[in-house]
N, C-alpha and C positions, 0 to 999 in steps of 0.2 A: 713536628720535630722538637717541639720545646717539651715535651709532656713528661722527661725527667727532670727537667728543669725547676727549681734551684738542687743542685745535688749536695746542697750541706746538710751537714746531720740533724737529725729531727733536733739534738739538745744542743745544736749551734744559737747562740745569740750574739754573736757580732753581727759586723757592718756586713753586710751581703752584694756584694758588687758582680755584675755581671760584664763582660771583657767581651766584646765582639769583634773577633777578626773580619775586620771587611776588606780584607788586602788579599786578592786572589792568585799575585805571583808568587809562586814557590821557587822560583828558579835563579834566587841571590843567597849570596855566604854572606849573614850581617858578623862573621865573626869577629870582623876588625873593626868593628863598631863599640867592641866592650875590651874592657880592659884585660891585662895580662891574664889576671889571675881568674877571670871569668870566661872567657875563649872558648866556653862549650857552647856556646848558643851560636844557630848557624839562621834559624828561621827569625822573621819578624818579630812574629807570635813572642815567640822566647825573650825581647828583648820587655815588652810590655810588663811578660808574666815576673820575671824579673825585678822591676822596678814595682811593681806594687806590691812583692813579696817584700822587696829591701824597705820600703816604705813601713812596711806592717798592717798590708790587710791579705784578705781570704778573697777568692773569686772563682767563679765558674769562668769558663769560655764556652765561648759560639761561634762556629765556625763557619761563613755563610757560605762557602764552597763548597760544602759536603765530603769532606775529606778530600779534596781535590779534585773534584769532579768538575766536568762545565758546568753544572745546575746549583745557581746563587739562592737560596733559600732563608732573608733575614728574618730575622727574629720581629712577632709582632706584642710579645706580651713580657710585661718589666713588671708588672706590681707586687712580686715576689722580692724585688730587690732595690736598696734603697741608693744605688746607683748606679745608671749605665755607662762605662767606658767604651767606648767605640774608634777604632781610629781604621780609617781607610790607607795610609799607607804613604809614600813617597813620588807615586807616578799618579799623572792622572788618571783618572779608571771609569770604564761605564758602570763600576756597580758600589757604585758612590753610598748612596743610601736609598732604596727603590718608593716608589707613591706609599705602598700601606704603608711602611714603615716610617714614612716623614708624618702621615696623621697618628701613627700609636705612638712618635714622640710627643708628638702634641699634645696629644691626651695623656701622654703619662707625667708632661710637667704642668698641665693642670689642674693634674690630682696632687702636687705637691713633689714630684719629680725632680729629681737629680742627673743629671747627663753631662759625659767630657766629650768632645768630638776632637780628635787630633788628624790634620793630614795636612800636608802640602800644600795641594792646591783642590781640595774640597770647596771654598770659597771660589774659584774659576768653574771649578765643574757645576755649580751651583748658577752662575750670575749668566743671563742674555747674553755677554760679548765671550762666556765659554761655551760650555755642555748644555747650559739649559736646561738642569736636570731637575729645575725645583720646581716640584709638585704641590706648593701651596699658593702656587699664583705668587713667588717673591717671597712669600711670609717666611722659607725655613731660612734661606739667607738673611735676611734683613730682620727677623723677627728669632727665632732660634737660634742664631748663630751670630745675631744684633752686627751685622756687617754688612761693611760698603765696600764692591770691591773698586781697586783702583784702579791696577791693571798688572799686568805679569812682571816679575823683578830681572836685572838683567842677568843675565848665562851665570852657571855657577864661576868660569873662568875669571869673568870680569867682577865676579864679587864671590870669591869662594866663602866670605867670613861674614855670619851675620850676629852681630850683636844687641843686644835688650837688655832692659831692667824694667823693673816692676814698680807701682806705684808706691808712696808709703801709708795709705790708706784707703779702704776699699768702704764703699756703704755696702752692708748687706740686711735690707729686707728694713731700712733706714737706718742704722747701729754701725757705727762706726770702726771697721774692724780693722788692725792692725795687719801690715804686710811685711814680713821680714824675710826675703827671698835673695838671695846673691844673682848677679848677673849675669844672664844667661849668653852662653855660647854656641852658634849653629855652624856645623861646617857642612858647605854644599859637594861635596866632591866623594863621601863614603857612603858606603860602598862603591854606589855610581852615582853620576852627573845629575844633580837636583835642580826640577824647575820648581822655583815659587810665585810667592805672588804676596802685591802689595795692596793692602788692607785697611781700613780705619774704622771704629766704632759708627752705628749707622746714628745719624742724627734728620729728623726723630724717626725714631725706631714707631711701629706698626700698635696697634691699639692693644692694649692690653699686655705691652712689650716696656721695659727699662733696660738701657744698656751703659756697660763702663768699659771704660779703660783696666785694664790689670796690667798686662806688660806693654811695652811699647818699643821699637827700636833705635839704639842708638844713633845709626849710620846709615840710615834710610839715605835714598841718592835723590828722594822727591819729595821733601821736607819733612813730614811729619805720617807717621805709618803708625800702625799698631800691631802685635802678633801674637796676644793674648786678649780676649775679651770676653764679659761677664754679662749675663742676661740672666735678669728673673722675669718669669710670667703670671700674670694674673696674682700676685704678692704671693704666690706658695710655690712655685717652680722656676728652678735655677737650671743654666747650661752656663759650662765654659767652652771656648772656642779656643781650640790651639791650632793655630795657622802653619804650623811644620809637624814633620814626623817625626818622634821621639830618637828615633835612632838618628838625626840629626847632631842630635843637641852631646857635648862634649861631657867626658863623664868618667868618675872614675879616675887612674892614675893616667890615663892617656889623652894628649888633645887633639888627636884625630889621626886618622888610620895610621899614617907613618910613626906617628910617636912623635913627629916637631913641633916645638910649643906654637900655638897661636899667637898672630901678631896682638903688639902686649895693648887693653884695654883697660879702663880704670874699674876696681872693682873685680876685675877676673883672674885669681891666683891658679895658675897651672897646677897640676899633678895635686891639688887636694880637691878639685870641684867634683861634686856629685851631683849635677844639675837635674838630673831626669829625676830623681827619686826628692830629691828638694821643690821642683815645680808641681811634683804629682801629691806630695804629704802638701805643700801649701793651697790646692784646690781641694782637696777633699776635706781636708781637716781644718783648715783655719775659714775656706769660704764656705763649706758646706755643711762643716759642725759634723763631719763623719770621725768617729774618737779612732786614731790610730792605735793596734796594738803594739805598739814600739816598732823593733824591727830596722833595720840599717846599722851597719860600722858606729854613726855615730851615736847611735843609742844605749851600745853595750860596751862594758868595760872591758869584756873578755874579747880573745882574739875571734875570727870569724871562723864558720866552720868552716870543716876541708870540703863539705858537701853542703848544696843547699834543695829545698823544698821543687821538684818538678818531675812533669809528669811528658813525656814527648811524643811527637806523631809517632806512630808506629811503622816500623818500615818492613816490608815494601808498602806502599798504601798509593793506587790501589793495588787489594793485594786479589790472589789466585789461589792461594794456595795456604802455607803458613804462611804468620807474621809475627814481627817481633816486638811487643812494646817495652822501650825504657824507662826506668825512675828513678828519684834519686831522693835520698833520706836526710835531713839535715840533722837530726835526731832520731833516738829509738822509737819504733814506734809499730804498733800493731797494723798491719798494712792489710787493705780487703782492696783488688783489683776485679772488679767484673764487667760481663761487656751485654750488653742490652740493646734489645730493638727498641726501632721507631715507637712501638705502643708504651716501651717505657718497662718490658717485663726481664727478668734476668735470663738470659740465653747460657753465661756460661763463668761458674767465678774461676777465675786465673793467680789468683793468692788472697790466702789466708792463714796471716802469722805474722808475727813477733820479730822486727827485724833491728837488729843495728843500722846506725848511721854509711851509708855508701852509694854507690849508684849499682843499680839490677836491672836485669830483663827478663821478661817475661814471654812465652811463646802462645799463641793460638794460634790454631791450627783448622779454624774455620769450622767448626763443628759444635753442638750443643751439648746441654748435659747428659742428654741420650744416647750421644757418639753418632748423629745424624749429622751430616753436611748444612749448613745454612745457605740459605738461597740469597741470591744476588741483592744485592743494596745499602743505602748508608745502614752503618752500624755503632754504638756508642759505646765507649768504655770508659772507665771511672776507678778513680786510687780517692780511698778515706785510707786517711795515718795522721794520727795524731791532729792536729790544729790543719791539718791540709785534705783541702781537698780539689781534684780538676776533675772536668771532661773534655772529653776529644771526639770525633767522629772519625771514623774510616771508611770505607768504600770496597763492598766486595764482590768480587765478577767471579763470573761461573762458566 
């Protein structure tokens, strides 16, 4: 399933990030998770792609559901790209991160690897008094994700507001690096009811393991918590740990789904915080040395477009019959949409041409370039335009 994998263009030389949806519910509207003027994003997915678009980098996704199907299929090969984003999602979930997969991270930050892991409660699903899901004997909690869990935080009711700030300075790799991050805001209650969980950098972390503090929480109710944490391995492979799900975190003109400002916190200015895109450029770019191409409101002097860079599931998926995929142009831009098998070969291009800035869709209709029908199973499709490029998977029945 990886074998079109990385899909940037052969004369791409940025940063190469690869985006793993590990979150297999489809069945929440994160719409009110984003601000006014953003309100098109309905899936998770959308919110990730999002913020590392605002950010200013490029990335594939991987989809480990297979376009929605029951069959979890994660990704075991990274060394295409110089960092994995991965985040499992807001509930907790049995397809957390499976055995190969926790040794091809292993082996990919000890070849000098880069990895973010964001969820909830990945840290419970991880530890003996949760899911017991870690496949290193301990080692990916306490050595990859440099964490101790404490125990689950109380009901969102009883603490809808979690608040953090960030260290003022981070060792990376022993160098002293500067952290200038504003302070972050989680609200537990959007879209729905978030369980989490309490946390602390592991002390001593496992052999060939360094762990820090990055963020830590202000208002922990059990003295001292942490909800960001930095691990390097064997002096050439780095992981961040983010202990909630991005679409937690407050963002944008709104401080959480209703639009009522958060109770007021030192440090946390309503209606200008861009948290998620401020946490994501400070891990990649200042601890990881990954160069941002700009990117964000606050990078450019011009207003923002009316349209920004994406690429969306295809609907219906699964589909039968036709289906429909959407995108949207932030810029003019020579647009090529094709959709490929599992072997990685082109089945069928769906545009090719020169478009303005706007949103479009596209139809397939389930057939090749021959006008033969395709037989049943996941299948890939892929938009190159300008500086963007995504893939997606779909699921087709017969």
């Amino acid at each position: 399933t990886m074998s079109i994998l990385p899909a940037y263009p052969d004369d791409y030389t940025g940063v190469k990030i690869l985006l793993v949806d590990g979150y297999p519910r489809w069945n929440i509207d994160y719409t009110e998770c984003m601000a006014a003027n953003d309100n098109t994003v309905e899936r998770l997915v959308e919110i990730y792609e999002q913020t590392l678009t605002d950010a200013g980098y490029c990335f594939d996704v991987y989809n480990i559901s297979g376009g929605g199907s029951s069959a979890h299929i994660h990704p075991l090969q990274y060394t295409e790209y110089d960092c994995i984003f991965w985040f499992t999602g807001p509930y907790f979930s049995n397809y957390l991160v499976d055995e190969e997969a926790q040794y091809a991270i292993r082996d990919y930050m000890a070849g000098g690897g880069k990895v973010v892991f964001c969820g909830d409660q990945l840290a419970y699903g991880m530890d003996p008094e949760g899911a017991n899901e870690d496949s290193l004997g301990g080692e990916f909690l306490a050595g990859i994700l440099g964490t101790d869990y404490l125990q689950e935080m109380e009901g969102p009711f009883d603490k809808p507001y979690v608040y953090a700030a960030a260290v003022e300075t981070l060792s990376v790799f022993g160098t002293p690096t500067g952290i200038d991050l504003d302070s972050i805001a989680i609200y537990r209650e959007c879209p729905t009811l978030r369980e989490m969980s309490y946390i602390q950098v592991i002390d001593p972390p496992p052999a060939g393991y360094t762990a820090q503090q990055l963020v830590y929480l202000t208002n922990a109710s059990i003295g001292s918590a942490d909800e960001v944490i930095y691990v390097e391995y064997l002096g050439v492979g780095q992981c961040v740990f983010v202990n909630f799900d991005l679409s937690a975190s407050v963002t944008h003109e709104r401080s959480y789904c209703s639009g009522i400002a958060a109770a007021p916190m030192p440090g946390f200015v309503s209606g200008i915080y861009d948290g998620r895109v401020d946490l994501v450029r400070t891990i990649l770019e200042d601890v990881f040395g990954l160069p941002s191409s700009g990117g964000g409101p606050a990078d450019v002097d011009e207003p923002p477009p009316d349209h920004r860079w994406a690429l969306h599931q295809n609907v219906p998926n699964p589909c039968v019959g036709a289906t429909e995929i959407r995108y949207e142009l932030a810029r003019p831009a020579q647009v090529s949409i094709k959709v490929y098998n599992p072997q990685g070969q082109v089945v069928r291009v769906l545009e090719s041409k020169a478009k303005p800035p706007g949103s479009y869709a596209v139809r397939w209709g389930g057939r090749n370039t021959s006008g033969e029908r395709v037989s049943s199973g996941v299948y890939f499709y892929k938009i190159e335009a300008g500086p963007f490029t995504a893939t997606r998977k779909m699921l087709v029945l017969r």
